[in-house]
C-alpha positions as CSV (number, residue, x, y, z in Angstrom):
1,X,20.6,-14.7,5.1
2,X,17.2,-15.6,6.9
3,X,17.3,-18.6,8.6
4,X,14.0,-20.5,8.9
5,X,14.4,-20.7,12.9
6,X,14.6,-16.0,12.4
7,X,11.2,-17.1,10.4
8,X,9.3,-19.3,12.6
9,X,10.2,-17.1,15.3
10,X,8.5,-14.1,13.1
11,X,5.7,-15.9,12.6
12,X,5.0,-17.0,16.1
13,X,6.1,-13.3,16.8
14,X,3.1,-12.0,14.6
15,X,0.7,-14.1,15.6
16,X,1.0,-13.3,19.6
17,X,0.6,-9.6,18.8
18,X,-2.6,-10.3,16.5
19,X,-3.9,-12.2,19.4
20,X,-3.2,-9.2,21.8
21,X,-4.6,-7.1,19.6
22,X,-7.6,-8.5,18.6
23,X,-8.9,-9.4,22.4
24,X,-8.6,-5.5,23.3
25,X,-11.7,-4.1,24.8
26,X,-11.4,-1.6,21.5
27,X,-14.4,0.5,21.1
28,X,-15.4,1.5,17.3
29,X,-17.8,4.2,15.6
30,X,-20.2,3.1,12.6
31,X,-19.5,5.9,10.0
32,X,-21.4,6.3,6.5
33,X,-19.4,7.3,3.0
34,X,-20.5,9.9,1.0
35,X,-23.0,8.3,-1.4
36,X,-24.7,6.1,1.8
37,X,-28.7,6.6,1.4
38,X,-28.0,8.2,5.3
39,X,-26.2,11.0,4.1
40,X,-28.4,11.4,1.0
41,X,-31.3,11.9,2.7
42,X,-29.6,14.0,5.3
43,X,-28.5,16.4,2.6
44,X,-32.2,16.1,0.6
45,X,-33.8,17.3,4.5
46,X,-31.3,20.3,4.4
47,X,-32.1,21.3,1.2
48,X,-35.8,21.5,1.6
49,X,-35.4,23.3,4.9
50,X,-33.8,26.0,3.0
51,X,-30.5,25.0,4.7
52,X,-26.8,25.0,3.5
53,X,-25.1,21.4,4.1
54,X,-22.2,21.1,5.5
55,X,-18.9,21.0,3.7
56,X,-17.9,18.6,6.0
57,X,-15.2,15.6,4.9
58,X,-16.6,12.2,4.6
59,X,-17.2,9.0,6.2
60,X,-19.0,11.0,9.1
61,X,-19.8,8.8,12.1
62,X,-22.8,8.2,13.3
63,X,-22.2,10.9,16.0
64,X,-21.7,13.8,13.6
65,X,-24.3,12.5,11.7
66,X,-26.7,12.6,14.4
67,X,-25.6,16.5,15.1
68,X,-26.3,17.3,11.4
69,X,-29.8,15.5,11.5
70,X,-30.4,17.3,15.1
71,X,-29.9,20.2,14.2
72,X,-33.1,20.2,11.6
73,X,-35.2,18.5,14.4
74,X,-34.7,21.3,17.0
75,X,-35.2,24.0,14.0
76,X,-38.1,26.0,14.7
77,X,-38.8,27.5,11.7
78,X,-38.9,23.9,9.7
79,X,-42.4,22.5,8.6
80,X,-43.5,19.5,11.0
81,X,-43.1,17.1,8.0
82,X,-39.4,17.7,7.8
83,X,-38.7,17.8,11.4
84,X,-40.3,14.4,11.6
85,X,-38.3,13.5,8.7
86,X,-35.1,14.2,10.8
87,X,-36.4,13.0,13.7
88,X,-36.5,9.8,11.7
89,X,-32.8,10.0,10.1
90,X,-31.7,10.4,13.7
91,X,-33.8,7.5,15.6
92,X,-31.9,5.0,12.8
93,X,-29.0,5.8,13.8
94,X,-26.9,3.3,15.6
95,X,-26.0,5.4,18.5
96,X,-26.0,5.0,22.5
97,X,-29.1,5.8,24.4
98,X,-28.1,5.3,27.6
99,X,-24.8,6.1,29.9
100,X,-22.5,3.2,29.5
101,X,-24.5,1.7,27.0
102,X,-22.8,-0.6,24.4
103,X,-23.6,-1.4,20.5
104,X,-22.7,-3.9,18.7
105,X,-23.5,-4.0,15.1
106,X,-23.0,-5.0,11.6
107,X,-23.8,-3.8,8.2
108,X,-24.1,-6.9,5.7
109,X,-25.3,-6.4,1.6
110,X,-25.2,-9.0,-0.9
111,X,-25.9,-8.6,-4.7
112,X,-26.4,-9.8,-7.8
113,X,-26.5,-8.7,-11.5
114,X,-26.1,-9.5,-15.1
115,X,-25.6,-7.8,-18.1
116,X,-25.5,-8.0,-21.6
117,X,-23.8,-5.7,-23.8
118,X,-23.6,-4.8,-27.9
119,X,-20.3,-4.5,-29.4
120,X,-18.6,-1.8,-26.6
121,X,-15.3,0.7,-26.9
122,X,-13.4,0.9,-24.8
123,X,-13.3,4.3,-22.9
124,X,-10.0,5.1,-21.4
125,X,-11.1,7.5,-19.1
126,X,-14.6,6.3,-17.6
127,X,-13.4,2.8,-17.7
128,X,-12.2,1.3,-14.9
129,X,-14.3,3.3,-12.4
130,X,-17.6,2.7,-14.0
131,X,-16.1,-1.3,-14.5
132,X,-15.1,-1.7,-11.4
133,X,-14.8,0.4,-8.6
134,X,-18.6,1.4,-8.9
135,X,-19.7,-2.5,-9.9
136,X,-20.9,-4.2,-7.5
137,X,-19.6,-6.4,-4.7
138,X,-21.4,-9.4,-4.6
139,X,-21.2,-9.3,-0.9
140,X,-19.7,-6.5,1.5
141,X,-19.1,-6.7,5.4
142,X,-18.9,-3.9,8.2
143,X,-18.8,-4.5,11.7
144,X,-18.6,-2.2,14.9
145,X,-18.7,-2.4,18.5
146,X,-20.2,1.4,19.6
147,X,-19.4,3.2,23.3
148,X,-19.3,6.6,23.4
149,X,-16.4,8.6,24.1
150,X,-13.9,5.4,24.0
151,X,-11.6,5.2,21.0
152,X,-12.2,2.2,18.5
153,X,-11.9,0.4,15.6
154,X,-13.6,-0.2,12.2
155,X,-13.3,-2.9,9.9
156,X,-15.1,-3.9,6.7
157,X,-14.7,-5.7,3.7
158,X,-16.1,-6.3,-0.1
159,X,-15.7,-9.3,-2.6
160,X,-15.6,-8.2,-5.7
161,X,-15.0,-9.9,-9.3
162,X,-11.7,-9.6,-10.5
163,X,-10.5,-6.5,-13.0
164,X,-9.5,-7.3,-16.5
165,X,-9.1,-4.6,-18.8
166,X,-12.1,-4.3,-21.7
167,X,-14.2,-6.6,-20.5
168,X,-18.1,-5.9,-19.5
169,X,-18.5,-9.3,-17.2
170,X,-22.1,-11.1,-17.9
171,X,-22.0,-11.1,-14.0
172,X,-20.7,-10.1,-10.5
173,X,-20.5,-13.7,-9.0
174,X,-16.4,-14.7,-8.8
175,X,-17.6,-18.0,-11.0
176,X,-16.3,-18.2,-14.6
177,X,-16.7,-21.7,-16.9
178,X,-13.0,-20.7,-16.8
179,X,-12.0,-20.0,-13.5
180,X,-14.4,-21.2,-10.4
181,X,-12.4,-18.6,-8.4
182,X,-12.2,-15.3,-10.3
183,X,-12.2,-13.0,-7.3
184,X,-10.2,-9.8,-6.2
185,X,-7.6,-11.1,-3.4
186,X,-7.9,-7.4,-2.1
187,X,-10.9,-6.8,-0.4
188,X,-10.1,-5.0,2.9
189,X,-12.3,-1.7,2.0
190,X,-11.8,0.0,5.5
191,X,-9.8,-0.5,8.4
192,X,-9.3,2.4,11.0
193,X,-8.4,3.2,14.6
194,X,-10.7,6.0,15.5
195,X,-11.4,9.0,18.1
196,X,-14.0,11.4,18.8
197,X,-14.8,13.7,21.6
198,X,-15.5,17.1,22.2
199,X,-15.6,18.4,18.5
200,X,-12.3,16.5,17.8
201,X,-11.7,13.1,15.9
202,X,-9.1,11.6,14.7
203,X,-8.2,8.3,12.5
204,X,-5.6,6.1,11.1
205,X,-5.6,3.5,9.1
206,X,-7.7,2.4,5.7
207,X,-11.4,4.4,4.5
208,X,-13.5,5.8,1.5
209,X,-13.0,9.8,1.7
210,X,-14.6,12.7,-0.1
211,X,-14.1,16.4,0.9
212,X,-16.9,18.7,-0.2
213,X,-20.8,18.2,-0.8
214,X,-21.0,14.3,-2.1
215,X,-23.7,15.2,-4.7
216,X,-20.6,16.8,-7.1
217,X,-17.1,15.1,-8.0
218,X,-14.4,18.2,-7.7
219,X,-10.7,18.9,-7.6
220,X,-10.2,17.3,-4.1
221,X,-9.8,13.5,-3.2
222,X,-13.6,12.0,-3.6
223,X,-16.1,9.3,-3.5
224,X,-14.3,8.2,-6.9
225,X,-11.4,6.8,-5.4
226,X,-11.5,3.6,-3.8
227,X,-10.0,4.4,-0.5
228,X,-6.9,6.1,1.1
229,X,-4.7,5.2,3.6
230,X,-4.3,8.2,5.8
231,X,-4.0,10.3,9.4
232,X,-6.9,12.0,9.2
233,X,-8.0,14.8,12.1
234,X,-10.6,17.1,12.6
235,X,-12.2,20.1,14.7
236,X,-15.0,21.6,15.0
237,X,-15.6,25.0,16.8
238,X,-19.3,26.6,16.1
239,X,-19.4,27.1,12.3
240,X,-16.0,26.3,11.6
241,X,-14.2,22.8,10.7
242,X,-10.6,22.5,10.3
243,X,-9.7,19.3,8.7
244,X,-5.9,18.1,8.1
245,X,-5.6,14.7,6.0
246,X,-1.6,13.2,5.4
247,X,-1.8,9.9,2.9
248,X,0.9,7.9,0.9
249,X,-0.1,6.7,-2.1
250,X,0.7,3.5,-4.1
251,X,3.6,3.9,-5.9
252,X,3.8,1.1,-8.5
253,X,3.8,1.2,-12.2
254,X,0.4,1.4,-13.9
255,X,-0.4,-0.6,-17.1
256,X,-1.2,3.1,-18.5
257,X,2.3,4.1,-17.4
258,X,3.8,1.1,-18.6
259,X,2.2,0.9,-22.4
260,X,3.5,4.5,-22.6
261,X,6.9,4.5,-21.5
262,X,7.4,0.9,-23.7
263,X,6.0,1.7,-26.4
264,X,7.9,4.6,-28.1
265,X,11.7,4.9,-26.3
266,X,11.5,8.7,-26.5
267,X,10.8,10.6,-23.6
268,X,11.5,14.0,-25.6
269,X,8.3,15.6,-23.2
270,X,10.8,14.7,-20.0
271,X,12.9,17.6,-21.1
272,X,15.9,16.5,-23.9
273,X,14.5,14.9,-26.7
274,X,17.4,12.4,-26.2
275,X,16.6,10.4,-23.4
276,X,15.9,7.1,-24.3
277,X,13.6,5.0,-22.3
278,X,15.7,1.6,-21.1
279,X,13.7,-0.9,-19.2
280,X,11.3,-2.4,-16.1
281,X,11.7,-4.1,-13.7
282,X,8.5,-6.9,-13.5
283,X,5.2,-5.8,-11.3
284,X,5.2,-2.3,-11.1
285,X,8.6,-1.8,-10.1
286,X,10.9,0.6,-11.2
287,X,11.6,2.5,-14.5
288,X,14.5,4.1,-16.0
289,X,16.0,5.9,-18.9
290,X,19.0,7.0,-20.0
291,X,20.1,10.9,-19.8
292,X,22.0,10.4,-23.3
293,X,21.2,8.3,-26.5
294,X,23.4,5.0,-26.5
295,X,26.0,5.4,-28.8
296,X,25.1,3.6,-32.4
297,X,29.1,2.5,-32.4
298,X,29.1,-1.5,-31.6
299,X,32.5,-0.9,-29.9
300,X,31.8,2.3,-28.3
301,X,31.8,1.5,-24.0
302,X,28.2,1.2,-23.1
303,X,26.7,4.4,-20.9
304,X,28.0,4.1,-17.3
305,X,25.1,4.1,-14.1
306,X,26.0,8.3,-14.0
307,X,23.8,8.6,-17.1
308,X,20.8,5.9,-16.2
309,X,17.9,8.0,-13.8
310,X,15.2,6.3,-11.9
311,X,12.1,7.7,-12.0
312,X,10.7,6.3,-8.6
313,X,8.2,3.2,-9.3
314,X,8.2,1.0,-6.0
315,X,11.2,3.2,-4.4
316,X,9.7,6.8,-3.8
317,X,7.3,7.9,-1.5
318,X,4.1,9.8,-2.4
319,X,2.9,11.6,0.2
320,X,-0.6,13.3,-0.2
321,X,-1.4,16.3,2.2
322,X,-4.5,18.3,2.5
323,X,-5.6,20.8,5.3
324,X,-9.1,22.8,4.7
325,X,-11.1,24.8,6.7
326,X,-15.2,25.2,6.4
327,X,-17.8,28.0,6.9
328,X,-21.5,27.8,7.3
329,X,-24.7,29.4,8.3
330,X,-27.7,28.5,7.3
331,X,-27.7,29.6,3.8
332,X,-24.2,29.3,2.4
333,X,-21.1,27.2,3.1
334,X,-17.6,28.0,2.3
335,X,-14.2,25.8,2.2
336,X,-11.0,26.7,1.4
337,X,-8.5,23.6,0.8
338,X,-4.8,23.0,0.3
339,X,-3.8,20.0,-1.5
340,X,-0.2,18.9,-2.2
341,X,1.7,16.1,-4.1
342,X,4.7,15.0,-2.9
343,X,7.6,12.5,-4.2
344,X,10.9,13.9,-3.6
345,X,14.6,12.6,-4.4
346,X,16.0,10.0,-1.4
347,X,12.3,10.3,-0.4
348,X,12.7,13.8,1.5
349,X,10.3,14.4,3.9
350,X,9.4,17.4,6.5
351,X,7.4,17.5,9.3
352,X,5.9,20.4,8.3
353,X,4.6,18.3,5.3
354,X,1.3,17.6,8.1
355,X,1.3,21.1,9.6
356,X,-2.6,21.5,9.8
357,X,-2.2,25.3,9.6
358,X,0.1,25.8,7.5
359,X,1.3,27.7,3.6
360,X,2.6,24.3,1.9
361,X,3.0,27.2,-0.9
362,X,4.6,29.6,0.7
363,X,7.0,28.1,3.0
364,X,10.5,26.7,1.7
365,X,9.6,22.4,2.9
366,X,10.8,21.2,-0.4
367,X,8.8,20.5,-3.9
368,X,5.7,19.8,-4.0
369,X,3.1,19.0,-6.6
370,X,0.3,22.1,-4.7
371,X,-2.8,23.3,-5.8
372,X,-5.5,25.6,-4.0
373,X,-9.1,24.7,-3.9
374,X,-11.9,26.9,-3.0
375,X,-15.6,26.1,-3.0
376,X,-19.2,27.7,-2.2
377,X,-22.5,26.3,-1.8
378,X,-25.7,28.0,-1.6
379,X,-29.0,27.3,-0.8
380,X,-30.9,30.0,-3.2
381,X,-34.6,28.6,-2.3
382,X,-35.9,25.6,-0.3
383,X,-35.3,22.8,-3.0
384,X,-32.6,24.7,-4.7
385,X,-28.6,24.5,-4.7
386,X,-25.8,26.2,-6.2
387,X,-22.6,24.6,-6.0
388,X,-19.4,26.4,-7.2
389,X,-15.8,25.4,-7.3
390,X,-12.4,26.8,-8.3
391,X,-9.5,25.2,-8.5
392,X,-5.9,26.4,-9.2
393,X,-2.8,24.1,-9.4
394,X,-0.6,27.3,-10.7
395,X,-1.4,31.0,-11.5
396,X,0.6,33.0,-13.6
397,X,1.5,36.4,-13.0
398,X,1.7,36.8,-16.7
399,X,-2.4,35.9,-17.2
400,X,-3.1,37.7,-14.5
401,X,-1.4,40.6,-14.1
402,X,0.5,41.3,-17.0
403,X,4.2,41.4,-15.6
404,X,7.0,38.8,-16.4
405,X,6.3,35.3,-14.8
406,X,7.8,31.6,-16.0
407,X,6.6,30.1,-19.3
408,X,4.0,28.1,-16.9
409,X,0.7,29.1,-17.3
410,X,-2.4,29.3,-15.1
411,X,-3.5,26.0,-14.7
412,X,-7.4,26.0,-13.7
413,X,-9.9,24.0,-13.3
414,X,-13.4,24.7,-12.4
415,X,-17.1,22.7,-11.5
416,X,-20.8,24.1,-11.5
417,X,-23.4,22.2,-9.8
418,X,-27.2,22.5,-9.4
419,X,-28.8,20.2,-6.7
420,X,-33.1,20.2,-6.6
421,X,-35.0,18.6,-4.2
422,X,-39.1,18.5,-4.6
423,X,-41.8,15.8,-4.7
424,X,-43.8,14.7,-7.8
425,X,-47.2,12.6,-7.5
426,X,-46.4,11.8,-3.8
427,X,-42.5,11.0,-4.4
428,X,-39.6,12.6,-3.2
429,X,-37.9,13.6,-6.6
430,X,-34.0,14.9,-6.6
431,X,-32.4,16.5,-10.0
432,X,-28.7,17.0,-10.1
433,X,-26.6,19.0,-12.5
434,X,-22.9,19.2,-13.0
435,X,-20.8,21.0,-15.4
436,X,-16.6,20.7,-15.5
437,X,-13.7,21.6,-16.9
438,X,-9.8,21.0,-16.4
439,X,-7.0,22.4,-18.2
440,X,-4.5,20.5,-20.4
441,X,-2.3,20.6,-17.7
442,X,-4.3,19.8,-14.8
443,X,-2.9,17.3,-12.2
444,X,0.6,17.3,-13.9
445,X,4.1,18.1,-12.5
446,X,7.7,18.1,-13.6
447,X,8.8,14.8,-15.0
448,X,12.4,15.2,-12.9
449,X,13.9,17.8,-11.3
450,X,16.4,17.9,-8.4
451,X,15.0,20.6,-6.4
452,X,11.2,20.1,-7.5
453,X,10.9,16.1,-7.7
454,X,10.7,13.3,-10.1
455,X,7.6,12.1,-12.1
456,X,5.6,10.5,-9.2
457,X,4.6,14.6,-7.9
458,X,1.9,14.3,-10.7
459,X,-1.7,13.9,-9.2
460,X,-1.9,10.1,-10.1
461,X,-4.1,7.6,-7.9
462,X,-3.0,3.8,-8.6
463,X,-5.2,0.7,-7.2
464,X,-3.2,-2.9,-7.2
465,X,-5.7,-5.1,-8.9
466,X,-5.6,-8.6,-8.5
467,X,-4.2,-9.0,-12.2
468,X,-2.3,-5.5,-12.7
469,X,-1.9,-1.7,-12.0
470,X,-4.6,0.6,-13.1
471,X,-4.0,4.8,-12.4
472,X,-7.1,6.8,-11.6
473,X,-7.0,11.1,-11.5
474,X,-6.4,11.8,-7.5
475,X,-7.6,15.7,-7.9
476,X,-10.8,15.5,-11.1
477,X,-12.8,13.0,-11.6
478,X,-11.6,12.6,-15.6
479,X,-7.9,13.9,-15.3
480,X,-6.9,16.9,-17.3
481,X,-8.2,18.6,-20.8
482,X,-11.6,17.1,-19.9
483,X,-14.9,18.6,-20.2
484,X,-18.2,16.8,-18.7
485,X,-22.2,17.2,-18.2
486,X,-24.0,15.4,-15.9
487,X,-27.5,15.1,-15.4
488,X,-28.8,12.5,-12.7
489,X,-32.7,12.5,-11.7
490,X,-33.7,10.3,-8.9
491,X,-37.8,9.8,-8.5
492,X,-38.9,7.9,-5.3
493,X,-37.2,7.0,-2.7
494,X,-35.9,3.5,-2.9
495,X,-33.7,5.0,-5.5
496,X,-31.1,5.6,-2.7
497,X,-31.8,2.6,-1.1
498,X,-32.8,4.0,2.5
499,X,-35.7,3.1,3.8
500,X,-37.0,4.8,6.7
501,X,-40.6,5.4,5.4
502,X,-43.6,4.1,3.5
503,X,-44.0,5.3,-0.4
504,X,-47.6,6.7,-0.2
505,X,-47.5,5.4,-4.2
506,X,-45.5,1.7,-4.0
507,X,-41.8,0.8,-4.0
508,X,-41.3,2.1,-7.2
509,X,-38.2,4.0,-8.1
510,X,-37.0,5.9,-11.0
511,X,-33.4,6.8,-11.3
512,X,-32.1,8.7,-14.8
513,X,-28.2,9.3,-15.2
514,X,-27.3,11.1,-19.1
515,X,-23.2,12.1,-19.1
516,X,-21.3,14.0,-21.8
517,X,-17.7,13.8,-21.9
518,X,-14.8,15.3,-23.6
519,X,-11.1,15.0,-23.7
520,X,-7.8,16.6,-25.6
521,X,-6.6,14.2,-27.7
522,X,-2.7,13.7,-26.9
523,X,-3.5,14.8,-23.0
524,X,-3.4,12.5,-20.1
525,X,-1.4,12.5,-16.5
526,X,1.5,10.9,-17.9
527,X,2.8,12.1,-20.9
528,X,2.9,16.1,-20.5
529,X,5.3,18.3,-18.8
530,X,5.7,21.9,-17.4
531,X,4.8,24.0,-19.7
532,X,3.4,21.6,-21.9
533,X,2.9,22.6,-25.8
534,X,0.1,26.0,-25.8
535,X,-0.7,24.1,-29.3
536,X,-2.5,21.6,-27.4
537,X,-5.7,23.7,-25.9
538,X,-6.3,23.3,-29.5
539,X,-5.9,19.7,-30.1
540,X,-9.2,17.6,-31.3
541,X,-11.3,16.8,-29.0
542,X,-12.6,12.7,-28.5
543,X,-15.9,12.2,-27.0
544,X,-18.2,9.8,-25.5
545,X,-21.9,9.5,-23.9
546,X,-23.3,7.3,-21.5
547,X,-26.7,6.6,-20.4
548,X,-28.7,4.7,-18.0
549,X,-32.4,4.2,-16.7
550,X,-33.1,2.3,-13.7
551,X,-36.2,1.2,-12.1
552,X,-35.7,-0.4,-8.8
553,X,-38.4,-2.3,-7.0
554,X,-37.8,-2.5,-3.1
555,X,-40.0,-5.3,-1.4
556,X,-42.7,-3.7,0.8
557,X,-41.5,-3.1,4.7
558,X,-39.4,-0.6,6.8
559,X,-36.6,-0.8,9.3
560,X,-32.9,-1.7,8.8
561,X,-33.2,-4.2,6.9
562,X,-34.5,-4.3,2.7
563,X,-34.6,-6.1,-0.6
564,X,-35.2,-4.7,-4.3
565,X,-34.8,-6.1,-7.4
566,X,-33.8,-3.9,-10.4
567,X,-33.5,-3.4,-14.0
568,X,-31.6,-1.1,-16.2
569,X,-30.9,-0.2,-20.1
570,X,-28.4,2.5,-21.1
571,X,-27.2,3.2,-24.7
572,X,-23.7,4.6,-24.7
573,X,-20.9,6.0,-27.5
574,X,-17.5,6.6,-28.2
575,X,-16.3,8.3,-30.6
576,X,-19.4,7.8,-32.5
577,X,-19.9,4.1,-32.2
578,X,-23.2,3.1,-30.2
579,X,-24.3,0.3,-28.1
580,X,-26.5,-0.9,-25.8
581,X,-26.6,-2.3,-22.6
582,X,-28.9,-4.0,-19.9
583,X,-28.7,-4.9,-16.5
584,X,-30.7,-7.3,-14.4
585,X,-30.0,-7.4,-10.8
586,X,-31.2,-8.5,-6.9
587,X,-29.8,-6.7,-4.0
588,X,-30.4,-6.8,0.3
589,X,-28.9,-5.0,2.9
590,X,-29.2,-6.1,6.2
591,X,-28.2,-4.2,9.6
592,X,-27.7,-6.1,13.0
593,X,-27.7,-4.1,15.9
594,X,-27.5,-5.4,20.0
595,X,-27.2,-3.1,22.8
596,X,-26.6,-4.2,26.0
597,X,-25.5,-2.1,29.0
C-alpha cells in the first residue's frame, strides 16, 4: 500500500520536474487551425488567383503559412490587388525579421452571447457539436515565444460553459442562479512540443487537426473534433507533402454507448442473439456481457468468468493512424490518405502501426478498423472550386467485379464541394457548397473478434465532459447512413473576423448558413455489425434543417487587435417540428506581440 511519506515524495518529485521544465529556454511556433480568419483569407487569395490550395494538414505555423502567402506575392502573373493582398496576409504574420530575433506573443479573445430559443428537439446527431464544441468560449488563451529554427512549445487554453445534454444555455458566462461556477474543468485546448526546419516538422502533444481543404468536412479527422492527442510529422519536397499522424483516443464509455447497451440486454447484432448484456462499471469504465443466456433455473450454478467478455471501456487502447501524401500545381491538388482504427485484444500493438510509408491494408500487423481516402481539388476558373472526395472503408469484390467475396459489402462514402470567391458592391463575397453521403455502415467494425478486435475498432471520437461522456463520428462529420446539404454564404469581410483592411462600404458583414440533413433510422456507430442487415439502406429516413443569418458589426480600425458585436436568427426542424432561435453577442480578439533581439 502507498504510504503518505511514497506520496509526498511524489509530489515534491513532480513539482521539481515542472519547475525544470518550465524555466527551459523552449522556443515555440504560433500556428492557426483550419477555420482561423488567417487561413481563410489565404485560401479566398488562392482562389481568386486561379490557384489550387494546398491539401496541406492543419494547424500550419506561421512559417508555412507565410510560404503559402509568399508564394502569391512573388507570382507574376497575379493582379497587383491580390499580390498586395498577400503581401498583407504575410506582413501580419508573427514571424522573425531579423537573425536571432525573438517573439513573444499572445493571442487572447473573450466573448459573449445570449440566446433565446422556442420549444427545441433535440437532434442526436448535430447536437453536441453545434452545443458545444462550436459555442463559444467565453474567454480563450494562446501564448508563444517565436525563434526560428529552435524547437518549442505551444500552449493555450479556453473556458467554456459546462455540457448538459438538451439544453440551449440563455448564455456562455459559467454563472447560473443555480450554480455560480458552471464551468468545463477541461479547458487545455492545445499543448505541443514542436519542430520545423528544412521542410520537416514535427509535434507531440495536444492540437485542433483537419486534413484536407478546411472549407469541406470529409472522411478524415477534421476541424469537427475538438482536438487529438498525437505524433504528428511532416515533409515537404517541391509539390509533394508526406504527412504521418499516430493518436490514441479516449476510451471511456459514452452516454450514447451506455443508454444502448442498458437499455435492452440483447446484443443479438454482436453476433449470437444470446448474449446478454450484464453490467458497468461507474464513469465510463468497462462493459461486459455474457457469451450465453443465464440459466432461468434458480438452482442452476451461475455462468463462470469463461463465459463473461469485456468489450474494452477504460482497458483497451485505441490507436488512430493516418499517413497521406499531397500533389499540387497550380490548378489541381491531390491527396491520397490511409486511415486506420485500432483496439486490439491485450492491447496489441506493432511498430509498424506508425510506419509513415507503409500498406496498413496489405501487410499482416494485426486488425485494424482501415479505410482509404482519396481527394481532388480544382481550381476550374479564378473564383471557382471543385472539391471531390472518395472514401472507402471496404470494397467488395462481389460489387465490383462480379467474383465470390465475404458477405461484406462496399462500404462508401463520398463529399462534393463548390467553393466561390467574388466581390459584390465593394465586398469580398465567398459561397460554399457541400453535398455528402455515407453508407449504413460507414465508420463501423466488428463488435468482437479474436483475430480482428473488439468493439472499440469502430470509428468513434469520445470527449470527457465535465458532467459525462459524449461520442462524436472520428471519420464524417454525421456518422453513417447520413445524407447532408450545406450552403454557407459569407458577404464582407468581418465575417471571418480578420482584419487586415478597410471595408470601402463599413464594417458590415453578412454571413448565411442553410443545412439539410438526413439519417437511417435504426443506424448509428454503435449498434451495427459486419455485414449489417441489406434491409436497412431502406429503412426511413429522419430529417432535420437548420438555419442561421448573422450580421456582425466589427468596430472601425485595423491591426491585430478588433471588436464586433453581432446578431443572429435561425429557424430550425426536426422531424417536422419548428422553432426559432436568436442570438445576441459581443466579441474581441486581441494579439500581443514583442520582439526583441
Amino acid at each position: 500500500m502507498e504510504s503518505p511519506k511514497l506520496r509526498r515524495i511524489l509530489r515534491g518529485g513532480i513539482l521539481v520536474f515542472s519547475g525544470l521544465v518550465f524555466s527551459l529556454p523552449l522556443w515555440s511556433y504560433q500556428t492557426y487551425e483550419a477555420l482561423s480568419p488567417q487561413i481563410r483569407e489565404a485560401r479566398r487569395l488562392y482562389a481568386l488567383g486561379g490557384r489550387a490550395f494546398p491539401l496541406t494538414a492543419f494547424p500550419l505555423t506561421a512559417e508555412t503559412l507565410g510560404e503559402i502567402a509568399g508564394e502569391l506575392v512573388r507570382d507574376p502573373r497575379l493582379n497587383p490587388d491580390l499580390r498586395l493582398a498577400a503581401a498583407a496576409l504575410l506582413e501580419s504574420l508573427p514571424l522573425p525579421r531579423a537573425q536571432g530575433e525573438v517573439l513573444t506573443g499572445a493571442d487572447l479573445g473573450a466573448d459573449l452571447e445570449g440566446a433565446l430559443a422556442g420549444d427545441f428537439v433535440v437532434e442526436p446527431v448535430r447536437w453536441f457539436y453545434d452545443r458545444f464544441v462550436a459555442y463559444p468560449d467565453f474567454f480563450k488563451l494562446k501564448t508563444y515565444v517565436q525563434k526560428k529554427d529552435l524547437p518549442g512549445l505551444q500552449f493555450s487554453l479556453g473556458l467554456k460553459r459546462i455540457y448538459r445534454t438538451g439544453e440551449i444555455p440563455p448564455h456562455n458566462l459559467f454563472y447560473t442562479p443555480n450554480d455560480w461556477m458552471s464551468l468545463e474543468n477541461f479547458m487545455i485546448r492545445s499543448g505541443f512540443f514542436a519542430w520545423q526546419n528544412q521542410g520537416f516538422e514535427i509535434r507531440l502533444g495536444r492540437s485542433p487537426v483537419h486534413y484536407g481543404d478546411p472549407r469541406w468536412t470529409g472522411f478524415l479527422p477534421s476541424w469537427r473534433l475538438p482536438y487529438l492527442d498525437a505524433l504528428e510529422y511532416r515533409y515537404r519536397w517541391g509539390n509533394w507533402e508526406m504527412v504521418s499522424s499516430v493518436s490514441v483516443l479516449d476510451n471511456r464509455m459514452g452516454e450514447e454507448e451506455r443508454d444502448f447497451f442498458t437499455s435492452g440486454g440483447s446484443l443479438a447484432s454482436y453476433g449470437s442473439p444470446d448474449r446478454i448484456y450484464l453490467g458497468s462499471n461507474r464513469k465510463g469504465g468497462d462493459s461486459w456481457f455474457y457469451l450465453a443466456p443465464p440459466s432461468s433455473d434458480p438452482s442452476a450454478p451461475p455462468l463462470g468468468a469463461e463465459n463473461k467478455l469485456s468489450l474494452g471501456f477504460g482497458q483497451t487502447i485505441i490507436l488512430n493512424a493516418l499517413h497521406r501524401f499531397t500533389w499540387r500545381n497550380r490548378f489541381l491538388s491531390l491527396g491520397i490518405t490511409g486511415n486506420m482504427v485500432a483496439a486490439r485484444e491485450n492491447n496489441a500493438l506493432h511498430l509498424a502501426d506508425i510506419f509513415p510509408v507503409f500498406s496498413w491494408h496489405n501487410a499482416e500487423v494485426g486488425g485494424h478498423n482501415f479505410s482509404l481516402v482519396a481527394e481532388a481539388l480544382w481550381t476550374i476558373l479564378p473564383g471557382l472550386d471543385l472539391y471531390l472526395q472518395a472514401a472507402y472503408d471496404d470494397i467488395s469484390a462481389t460489387d465490383l467485379l462480379g467474383i465470390a467475396d465475404t458477405a461484406i459489402p462496399t462500404i462508401d462514402a463520398y463529399l462534393l464541394g463548390l467553393g466561390w470567391e467574388t466581390g459584390l458592391a465593394g465586398r469580398p463575397l465567398s459561397v460554399r457548397l457541400e453535398a455528402g453521403v455515407t453508407h449504413y455502415l460507414w465508420g463501423s467494425f466488428h463488435a468482437y473478434d479474436e483475430a480482428k478486435g473488439n468493439y472499440l475498432g469502430r470509428a468513434i471520437y469520445r470527449y470527457r465532459a465535465q458532467k459525462e461522456t459524449r461520442i462524436m463520428p472520428l471519420t464524417s462529420p454525421y456518422g453513417p447512413g447520413a445524407r447532408w446539404l450545406e450552403l454557407n454564404l459569407a458577404l464582407g469581410s468581418g465575417s471571418s473576423g480578420l482584419n487586415l483592411r478597410r471595408d470601402p462600404l463599413g464594417p458590415l458583414a453578412l454571413e448565411l448558413n442553410l443545412s439539410y440533413l438526413d439519417h437511417l433510422e435504426g443506424v448509428d456507430l454503435i449498434r451495427l455489425d459486419y455485414p449489417g442487415p441489406a434491409s436497412l439502406k431502406n429503412a426511413p429516413r429522419l430529417g432535420s434543417f437548420s438555419s442561421g443569418l448573422t450580421l456582425v458589426y466589427t468596430l472601425p480600425g485595423g491591426g491585430p487587435n478588433s471588436a464586433a458585436f453581432y446578431g443572429a436568427a435561425g429557424l430550425n426542424a426536426v422531424e417536422g417540428r419548428w422553432w426559432p432561435e436568436f442570438r445576441l453577442g459581443a466579441r474581441w480578439r486581441g494579439t500581443f506581440l514583442r520582439r526583441e533581439v
